[in-house]
C-alpha positions in Angstrom: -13.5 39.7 -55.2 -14.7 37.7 -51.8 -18.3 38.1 -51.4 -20.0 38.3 -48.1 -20.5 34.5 -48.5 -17.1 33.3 -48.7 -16.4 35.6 -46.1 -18.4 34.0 -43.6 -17.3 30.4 -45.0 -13.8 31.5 -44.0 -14.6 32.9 -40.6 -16.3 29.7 -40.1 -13.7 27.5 -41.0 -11.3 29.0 -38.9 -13.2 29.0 -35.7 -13.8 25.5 -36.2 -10.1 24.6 -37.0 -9.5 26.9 -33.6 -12.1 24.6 -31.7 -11.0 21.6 -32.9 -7.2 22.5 -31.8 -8.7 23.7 -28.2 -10.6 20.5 -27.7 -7.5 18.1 -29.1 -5.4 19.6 -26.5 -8.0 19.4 -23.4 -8.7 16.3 -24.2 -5.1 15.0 -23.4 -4.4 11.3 -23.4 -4.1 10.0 -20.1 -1.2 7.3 -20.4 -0.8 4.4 -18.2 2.7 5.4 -17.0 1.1 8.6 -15.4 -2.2 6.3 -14.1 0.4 3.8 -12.3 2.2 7.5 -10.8 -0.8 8.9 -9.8 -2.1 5.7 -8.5 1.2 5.4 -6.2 1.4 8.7 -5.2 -2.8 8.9 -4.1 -3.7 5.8 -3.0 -4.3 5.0 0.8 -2.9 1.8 1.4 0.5 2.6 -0.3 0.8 5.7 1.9 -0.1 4.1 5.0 2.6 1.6 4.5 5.3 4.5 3.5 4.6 5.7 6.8 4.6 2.2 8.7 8.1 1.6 6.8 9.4 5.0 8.5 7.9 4.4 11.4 10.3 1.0 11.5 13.1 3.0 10.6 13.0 5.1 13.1 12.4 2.2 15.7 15.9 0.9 14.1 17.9 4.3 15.8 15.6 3.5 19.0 17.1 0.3 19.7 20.4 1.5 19.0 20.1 4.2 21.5 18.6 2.0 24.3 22.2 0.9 24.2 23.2 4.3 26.1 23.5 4.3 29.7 20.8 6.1 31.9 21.6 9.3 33.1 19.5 10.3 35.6 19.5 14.0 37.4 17.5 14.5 40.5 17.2 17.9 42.4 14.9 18.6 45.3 14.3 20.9 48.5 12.0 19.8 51.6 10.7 21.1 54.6 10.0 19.7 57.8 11.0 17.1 60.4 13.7 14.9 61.2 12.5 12.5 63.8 14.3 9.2 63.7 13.5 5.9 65.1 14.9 2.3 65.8 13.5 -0.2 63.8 13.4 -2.3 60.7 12.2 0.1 57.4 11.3 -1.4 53.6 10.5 1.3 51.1 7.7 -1.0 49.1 7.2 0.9 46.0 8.9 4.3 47.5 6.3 4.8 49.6 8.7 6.5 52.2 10.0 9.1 53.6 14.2 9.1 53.8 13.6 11.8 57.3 17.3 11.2 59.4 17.9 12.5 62.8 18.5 10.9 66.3 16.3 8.6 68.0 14.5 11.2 70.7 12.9 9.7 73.7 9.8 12.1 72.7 8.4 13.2 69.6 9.4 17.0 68.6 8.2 19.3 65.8 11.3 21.0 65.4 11.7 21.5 61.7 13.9 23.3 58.6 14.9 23.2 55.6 16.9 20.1 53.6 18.2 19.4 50.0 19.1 16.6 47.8 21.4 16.9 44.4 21.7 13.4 42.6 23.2 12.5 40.0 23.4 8.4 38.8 24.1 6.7 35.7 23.5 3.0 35.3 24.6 1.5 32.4 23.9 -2.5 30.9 27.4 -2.7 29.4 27.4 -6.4 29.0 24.5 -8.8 28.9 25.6 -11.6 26.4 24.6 -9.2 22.8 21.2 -8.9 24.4 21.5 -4.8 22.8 22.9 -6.6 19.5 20.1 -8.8 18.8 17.7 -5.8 19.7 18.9 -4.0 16.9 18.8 -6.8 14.4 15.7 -7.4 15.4 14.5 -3.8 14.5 16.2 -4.3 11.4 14.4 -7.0 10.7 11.3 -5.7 11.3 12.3 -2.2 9.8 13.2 -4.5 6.2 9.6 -6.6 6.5 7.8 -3.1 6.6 10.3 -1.8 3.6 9.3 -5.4 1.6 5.7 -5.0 2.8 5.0 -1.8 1.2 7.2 -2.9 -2.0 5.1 -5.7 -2.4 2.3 -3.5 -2.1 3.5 -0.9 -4.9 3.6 -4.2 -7.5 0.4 -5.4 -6.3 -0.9 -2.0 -6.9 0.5 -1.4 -10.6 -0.8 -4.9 -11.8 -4.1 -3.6 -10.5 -4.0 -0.6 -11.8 -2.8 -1.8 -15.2 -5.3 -4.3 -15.9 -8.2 -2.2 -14.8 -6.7 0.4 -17.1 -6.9 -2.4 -20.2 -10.5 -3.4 -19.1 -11.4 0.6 -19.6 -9.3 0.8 -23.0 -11.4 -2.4 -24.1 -14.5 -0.5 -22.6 -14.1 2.4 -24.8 -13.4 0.3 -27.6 -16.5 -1.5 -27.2 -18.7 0.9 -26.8 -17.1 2.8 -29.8 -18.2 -0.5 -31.8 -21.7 -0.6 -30.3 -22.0 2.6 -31.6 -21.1 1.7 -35.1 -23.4 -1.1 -34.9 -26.1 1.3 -33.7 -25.4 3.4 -37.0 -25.6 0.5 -38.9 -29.2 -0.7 -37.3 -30.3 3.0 -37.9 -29.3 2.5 -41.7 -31.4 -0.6 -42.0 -34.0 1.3 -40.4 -34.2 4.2 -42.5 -34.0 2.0 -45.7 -36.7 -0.4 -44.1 -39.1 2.6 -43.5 -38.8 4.0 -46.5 -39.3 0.8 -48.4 -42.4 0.1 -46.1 -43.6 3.9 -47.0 -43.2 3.0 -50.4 -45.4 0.1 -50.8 -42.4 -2.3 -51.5 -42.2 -4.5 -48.8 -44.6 -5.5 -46.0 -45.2 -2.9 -42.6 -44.0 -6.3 -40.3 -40.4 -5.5 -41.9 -40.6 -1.9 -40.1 -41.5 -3.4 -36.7 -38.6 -5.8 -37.1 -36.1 -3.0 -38.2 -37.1 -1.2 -35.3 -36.7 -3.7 -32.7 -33.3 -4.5 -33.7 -32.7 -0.8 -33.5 -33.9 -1.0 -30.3 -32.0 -4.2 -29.3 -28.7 -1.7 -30.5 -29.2 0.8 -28.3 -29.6 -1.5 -25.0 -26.6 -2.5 -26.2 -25.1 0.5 -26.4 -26.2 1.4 -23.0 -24.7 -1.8 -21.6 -21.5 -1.1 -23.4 -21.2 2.9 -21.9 -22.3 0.9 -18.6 -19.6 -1.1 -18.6 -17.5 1.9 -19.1 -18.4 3.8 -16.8 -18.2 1.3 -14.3 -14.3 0.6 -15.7 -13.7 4.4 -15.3 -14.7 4.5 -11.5 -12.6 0.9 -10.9 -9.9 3.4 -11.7 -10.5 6.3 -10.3 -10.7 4.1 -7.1 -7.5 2.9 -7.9 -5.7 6.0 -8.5 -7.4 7.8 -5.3 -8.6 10.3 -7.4 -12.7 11.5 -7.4 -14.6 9.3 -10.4 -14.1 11.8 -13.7 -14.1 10.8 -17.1 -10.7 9.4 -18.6 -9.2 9.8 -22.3 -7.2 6.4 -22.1 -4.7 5.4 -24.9 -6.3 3.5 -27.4 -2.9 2.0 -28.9 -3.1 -0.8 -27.2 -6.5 -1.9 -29.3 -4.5 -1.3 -32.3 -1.2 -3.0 -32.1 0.1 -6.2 -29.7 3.0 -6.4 -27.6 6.6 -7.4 -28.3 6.5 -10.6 -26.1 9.7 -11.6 -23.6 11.2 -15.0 -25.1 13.5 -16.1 -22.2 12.4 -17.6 -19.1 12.2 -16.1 -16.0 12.7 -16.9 -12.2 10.4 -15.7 -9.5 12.9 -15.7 -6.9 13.4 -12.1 -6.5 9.5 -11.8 -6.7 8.4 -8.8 -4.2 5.6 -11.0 -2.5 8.0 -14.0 -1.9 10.7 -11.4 -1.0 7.9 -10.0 1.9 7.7 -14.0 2.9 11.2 -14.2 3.4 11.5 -11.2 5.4 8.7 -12.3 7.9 10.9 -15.6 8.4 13.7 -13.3 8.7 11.9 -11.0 11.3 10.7 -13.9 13.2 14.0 -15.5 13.0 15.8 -12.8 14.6 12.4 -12.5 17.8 14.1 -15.7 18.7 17.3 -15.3 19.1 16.7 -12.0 20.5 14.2 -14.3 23.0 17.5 -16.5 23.8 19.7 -13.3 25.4 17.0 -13.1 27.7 18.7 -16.1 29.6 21.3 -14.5 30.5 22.7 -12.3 33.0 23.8 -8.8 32.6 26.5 -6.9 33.8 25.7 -3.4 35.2 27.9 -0.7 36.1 26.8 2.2 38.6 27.9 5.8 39.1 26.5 8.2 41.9 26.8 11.2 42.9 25.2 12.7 45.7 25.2 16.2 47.9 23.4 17.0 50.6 22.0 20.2 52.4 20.8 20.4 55.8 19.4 23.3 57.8 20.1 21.1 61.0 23.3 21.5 63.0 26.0 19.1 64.0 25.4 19.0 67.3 21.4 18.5 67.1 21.8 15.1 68.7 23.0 16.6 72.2 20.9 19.7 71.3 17.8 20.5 69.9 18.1 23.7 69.1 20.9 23.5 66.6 18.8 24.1 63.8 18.1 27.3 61.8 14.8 28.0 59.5 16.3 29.9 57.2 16.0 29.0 53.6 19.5 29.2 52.1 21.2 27.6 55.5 19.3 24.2 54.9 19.5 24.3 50.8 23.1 25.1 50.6 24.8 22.0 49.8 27.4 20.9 52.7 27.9 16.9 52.3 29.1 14.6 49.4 29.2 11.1 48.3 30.1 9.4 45.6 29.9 6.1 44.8 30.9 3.7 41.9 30.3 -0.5 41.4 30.0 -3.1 39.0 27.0 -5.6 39.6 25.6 -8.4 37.8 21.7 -9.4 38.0 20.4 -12.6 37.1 16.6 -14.1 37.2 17.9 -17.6 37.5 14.3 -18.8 36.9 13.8 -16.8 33.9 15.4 -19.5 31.2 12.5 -21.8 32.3 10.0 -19.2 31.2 11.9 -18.0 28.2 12.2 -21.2 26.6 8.4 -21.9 25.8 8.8 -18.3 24.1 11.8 -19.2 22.0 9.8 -22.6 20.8 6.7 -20.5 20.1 9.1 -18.4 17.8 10.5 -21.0 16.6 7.4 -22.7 15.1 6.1 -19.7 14.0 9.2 -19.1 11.8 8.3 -22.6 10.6 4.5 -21.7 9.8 5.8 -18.5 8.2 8.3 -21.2 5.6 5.4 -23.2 4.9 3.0 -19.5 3.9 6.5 -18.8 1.9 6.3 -22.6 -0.2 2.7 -21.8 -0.8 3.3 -18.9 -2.0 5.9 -20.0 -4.6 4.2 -23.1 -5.9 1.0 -20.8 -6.4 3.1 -18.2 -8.3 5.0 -20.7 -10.6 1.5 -22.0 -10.9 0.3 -18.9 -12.5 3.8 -18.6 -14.5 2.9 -21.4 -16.4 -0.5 -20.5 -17.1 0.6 -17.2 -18.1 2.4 -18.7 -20.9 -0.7 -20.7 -21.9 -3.2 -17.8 -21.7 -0.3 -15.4 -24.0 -0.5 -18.8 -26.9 -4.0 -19.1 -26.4 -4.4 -15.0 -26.8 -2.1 -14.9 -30.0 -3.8 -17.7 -31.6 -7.3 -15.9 -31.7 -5.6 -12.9 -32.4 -4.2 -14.5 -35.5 -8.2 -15.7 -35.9 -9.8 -12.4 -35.7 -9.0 -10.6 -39.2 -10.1 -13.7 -41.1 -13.3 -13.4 -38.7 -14.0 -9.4 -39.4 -13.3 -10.0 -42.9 -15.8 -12.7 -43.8 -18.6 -10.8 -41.6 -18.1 -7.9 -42.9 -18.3 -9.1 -46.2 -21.1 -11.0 -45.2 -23.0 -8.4 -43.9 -21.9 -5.9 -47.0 -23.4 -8.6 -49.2 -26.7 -9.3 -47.4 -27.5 -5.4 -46.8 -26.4 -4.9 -50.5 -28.9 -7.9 -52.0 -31.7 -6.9 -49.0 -32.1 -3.1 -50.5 -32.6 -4.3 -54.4 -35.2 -6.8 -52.7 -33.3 -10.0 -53.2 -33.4 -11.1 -49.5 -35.1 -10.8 -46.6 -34.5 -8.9 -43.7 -33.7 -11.8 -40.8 -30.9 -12.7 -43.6 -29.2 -8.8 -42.9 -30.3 -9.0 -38.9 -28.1 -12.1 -39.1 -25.4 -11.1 -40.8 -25.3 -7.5 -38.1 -25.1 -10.0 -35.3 -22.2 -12.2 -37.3 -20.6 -9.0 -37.4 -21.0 -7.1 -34.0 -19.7 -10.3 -32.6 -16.5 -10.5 -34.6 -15.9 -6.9 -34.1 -16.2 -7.6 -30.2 -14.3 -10.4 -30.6 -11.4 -8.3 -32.5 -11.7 -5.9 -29.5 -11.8 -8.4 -26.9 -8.1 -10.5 -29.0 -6.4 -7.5 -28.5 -6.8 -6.9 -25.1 -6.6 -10.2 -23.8 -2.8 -10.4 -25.3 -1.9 -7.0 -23.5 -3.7 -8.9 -20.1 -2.1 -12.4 -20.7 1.4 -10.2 -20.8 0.5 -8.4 -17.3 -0.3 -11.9 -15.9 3.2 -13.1 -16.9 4.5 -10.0 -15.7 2.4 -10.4 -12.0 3.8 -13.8 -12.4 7.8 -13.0 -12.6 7.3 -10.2 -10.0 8.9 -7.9 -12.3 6.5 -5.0 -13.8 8.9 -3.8 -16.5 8.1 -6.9 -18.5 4.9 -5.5 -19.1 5.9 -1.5 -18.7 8.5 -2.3 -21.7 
């Protein structure tokens, strides 16, 4: 028969497996596949140079359009005089009025109504693929911005990758601090109670707490370091700083590391190099068509309304004020021509341009060797920092081992009064270091594979 007791034992139990389920599942492991998302999705300068590569795109379909002919539509209705005069007449800036009527003897203020309809078109249809290389060029530039904001997106995962690593090794550390704060505590307690006791001298008690003491700065630098890790990435990810439950696999386990070797050819920054040479490339010979002449052909179309008479010449009242009358169009023209326009001087001025270019696409090839030599470079050191990160991995369980036993053995021999105490605080410092130093092998392996991986230009090595 349950008994009040067991009752609440059972009630208890239950609400605490319930609590422990609620908290498992809102504390939900945030992996680094969905930090490198978020990170993409959020951040600033990735978004700003989404909308820059658009923003090229779109000035692709502009140059292709300039290629149309203009088409221009002009109406308009006037009022007032049409005095004319002999004489010589230059619009400067079509600062004139286009008034046509006979040359009086006398000035008159006889005036009605007029209207112009116009239609012209004017169209480039030849001018040596000036409208080609235009378009190139925008696809040029259009392909740096796409390469730009590629390069970018890499630039951002390895970031975001190794700050998430330095946070996994963070949490990892501090979780070992706290163990070795446990551990100080223990000697503490013991030390006390020895002290208490009238076993060992009081100066043991002072010691045991000041190495507790030393634990807990410790600590405190450990959750510092932490915490500082945790905002690194919430920076990174554009999210506000907030507490992250990183995956801890990575201190547990190391890599399965890439064998064959790789070519940095296709690497995105080197890629962005190229395109700049590309872009500049294409400035030039866009530059060159400026030498040229180009080949124009004209359409017009023109009707005319007057409220002045035919016969206003011989008499000056043959005119009407009435609206319609001098609106309503009467007279046509049309016109049609092919021209060619050339600024024979402009070859001269264009050619210091087309040299600038020209060396610029050569300072842009020696930025692009740089950058090569500098990322082989780090290839190759890549593959030194993964040997020199397995080797001290291989180092580190012989390492824990010895200090734990170490310290097993000294705390052991210290609480049947067979050592002294500086021979246990010794053997916690062996100890905390090797676990640190276990912490520490793991992560650097994972952090020697992104460098190999920043290295290649190709994040799936390390994503793999």
């Amino acid at each position: 028969m349950w008994s009040k007791k067991n009752c609440l034992l059972t009630f208890a139990a239950v609400f605490t497996t319930t609590l422990a389920g609620y908290n498992a599942n809102a504390q939900q492991v945030f992996t680094l596949k969905q930090a490198i998302d978020t990170a993409i999705a959020n951040y600033g300068t990735i978004k700003a140079k989404a909308s820059y590569t658009a923003a090229a795109r779109e000035q692709v379909s502009q140059a292709r359009r300039d290629y149309l002919p203009n088409v221009n539509v002009g109406v308009q209705q006037d009022y007032g005089t049409v005095n004319g005069q002999n004489g010589p007449l230059y619009g400067f800036g079509g600062l004139s009025a286009a008034s046509a009527g006979p040359s009086l003897d006398h000035q008159n203020w006889n005036a009605a109504f007029g209207a112009l309809y116009l239609t012209n078109i004017n169209w480039d249809f030849f001018a040596f693929g000036r409208a080609k290389e235009k378009v190139k060029t925008a696809v040029a530039a259009a392909t740096q911005n796409d390469k730009d904001w590629q390069q970018e997106i890499f630039k951002h995962k390895i970031k975001v990758a190794a700050t998430y690593l330095n946070l996994v090794a963070a949490q990892q550390l501090t979780r070992s601090y706290e163990e070795n704060l446990q551990r100080a505590d223990t000697i503490r307690r013991v030390v006390v109670t020895r002290v208490k006791n009238g076993l060992i001298a009081g100066v043991d008690s002072s010691q045991a707490n000041a190495e507790y003491s030393s634990a807990r700065i410790a600590l405190t630098k450990a959750k510092d370091f932490e915490q500082e890790q945790s905002n690194q990435l919430a920076q990174l990810l554009g999210v506000a700083p907030q507490s992250f439950t990183v995956d801890t696999t990575y201190m547990t386990r190391i890599p399965a590391l890439p064998q064959q070797n790789f070519n940095p050819d296709n690497h995105p920054l080197l890629q962005w190099y190229k395109s700049r040479i590309a872009l500049s490339d294409e400035q030039a010979k866009y530059a060159k068509t400026l030498y040229y002449p180009a080949f124009s052909l004209v359409g017009l179309l023109q009707t005319r309304g007057s409220g002045f008479g035919a016969g206003y010449i011989a008499d000056q009242t043959d005119f009407t004020h009435n609206y319609w009358d001098g609106v309503k169009p009467t007279r046509t023209n049309y016109l049609l021509g092919v021209g060619v326009t050339w600024n024979i001087t402009q070859p001269f001025r264009i050619s210091r341009q087309v040299r600038a270019q020209q060396q610029i696409s050569q300072g842009l090839q020696y930025e692009y060797e740089l950058a090569g030599q500098q990322i082989r470079a780090q290839l190759d050191l890549s593959d030194i920092k993964i040997k020199n990160a397995l080797d001290n991995y291989r180092e580190v369980p012989v390492q824990v081992k010895a200090a734990s036993d170490a310290y097993l053995q000294k705390s052991v021999l210290y609480k049947n009064g067979l050592t002294n105490l500086v021979d246990v605080t010794q053997a916690l410092y062996v100890l905390i270091r090797a676990e640190t130093d276990k912490d520490i092998a793991y992560s650097n392996v994972w952090q020697a594979l992104l460098l190999k991986a920043a290295a290649v230009g190709d994040f799936s090595i390390f994503e793999n």
